[in-house]
C-alpha positions in Angstrom: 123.9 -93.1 171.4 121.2 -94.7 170.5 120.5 -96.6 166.8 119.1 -93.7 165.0 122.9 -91.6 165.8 121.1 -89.3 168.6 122.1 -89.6 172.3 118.9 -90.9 174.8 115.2 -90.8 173.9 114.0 -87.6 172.8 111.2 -89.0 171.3 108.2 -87.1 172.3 104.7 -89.2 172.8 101.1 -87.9 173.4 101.8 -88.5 177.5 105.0 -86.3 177.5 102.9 -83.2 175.9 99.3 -83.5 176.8 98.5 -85.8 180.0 95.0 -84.4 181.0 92.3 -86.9 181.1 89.4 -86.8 179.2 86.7 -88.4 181.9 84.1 -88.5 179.3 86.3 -90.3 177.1 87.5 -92.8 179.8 83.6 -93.3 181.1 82.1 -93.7 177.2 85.7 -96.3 176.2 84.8 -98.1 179.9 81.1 -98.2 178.5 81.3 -99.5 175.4 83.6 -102.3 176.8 81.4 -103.1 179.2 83.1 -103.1 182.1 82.6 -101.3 185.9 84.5 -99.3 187.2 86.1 -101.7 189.1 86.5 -104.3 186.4 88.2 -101.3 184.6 90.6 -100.9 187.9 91.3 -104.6 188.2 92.7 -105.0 185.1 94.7 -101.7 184.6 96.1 -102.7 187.8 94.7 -99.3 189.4 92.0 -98.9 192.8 88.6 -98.4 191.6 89.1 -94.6 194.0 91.8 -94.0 191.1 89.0 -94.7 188.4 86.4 -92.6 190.8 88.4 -89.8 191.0 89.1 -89.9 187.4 86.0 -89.9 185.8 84.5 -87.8 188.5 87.3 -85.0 187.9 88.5 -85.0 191.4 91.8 -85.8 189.1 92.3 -84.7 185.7 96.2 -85.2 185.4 97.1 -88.2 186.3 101.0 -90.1 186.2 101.4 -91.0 182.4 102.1 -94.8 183.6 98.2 -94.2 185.2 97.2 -93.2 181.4 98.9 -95.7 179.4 97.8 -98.9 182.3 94.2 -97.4 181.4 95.1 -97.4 177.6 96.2 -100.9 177.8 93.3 -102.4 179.9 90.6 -100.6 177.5 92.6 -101.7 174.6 92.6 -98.2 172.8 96.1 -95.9 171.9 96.2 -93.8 175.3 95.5 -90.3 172.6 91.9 -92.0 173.0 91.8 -91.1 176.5 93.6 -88.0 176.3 92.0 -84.3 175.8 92.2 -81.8 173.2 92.7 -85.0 170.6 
């Protein structure tokens, strides 16, 4: 059990429920910080193909860790990048 009396994590975040990314939201949040697409990859720990692909739309679901290492490199809550938000 955890603190809170219930058994595990059920606690349900904006990357269990809706993990499409938005690429125009990723490009415009990469924009406005200024950074290339590779800058963006080098500090999300990601290969600038991953950020490519993504804001091309080659790949428009990626691995929640994928969303929330973009989240934290474009310092925004990983909703930001998310669609229908």
């Amino acid at each position: 059990m955890n603190g809170n009396g219930a058994k595990g994590s059920n606690v349900c975040t904006i990357l269990d429920v809706m993990p499409r990314i938005s690429r125009d939201r990723l490009r415009k949040v990469r924009d406005m910080r200024l950074l290339s697409q590779r800058e963006l990859a080098e500090r999300a720990g990601l290969s600038p193909t991953t950020i490519l692909k993504l804001e091309s739309g080659r790949v428009d679901e990626p691995h929640p860790r994928t969303i929330r290492k973009l989240a934290d490199a474009l310092e925004v809550d990983p909703a930001e990048l998310v669609r229908g938000e």
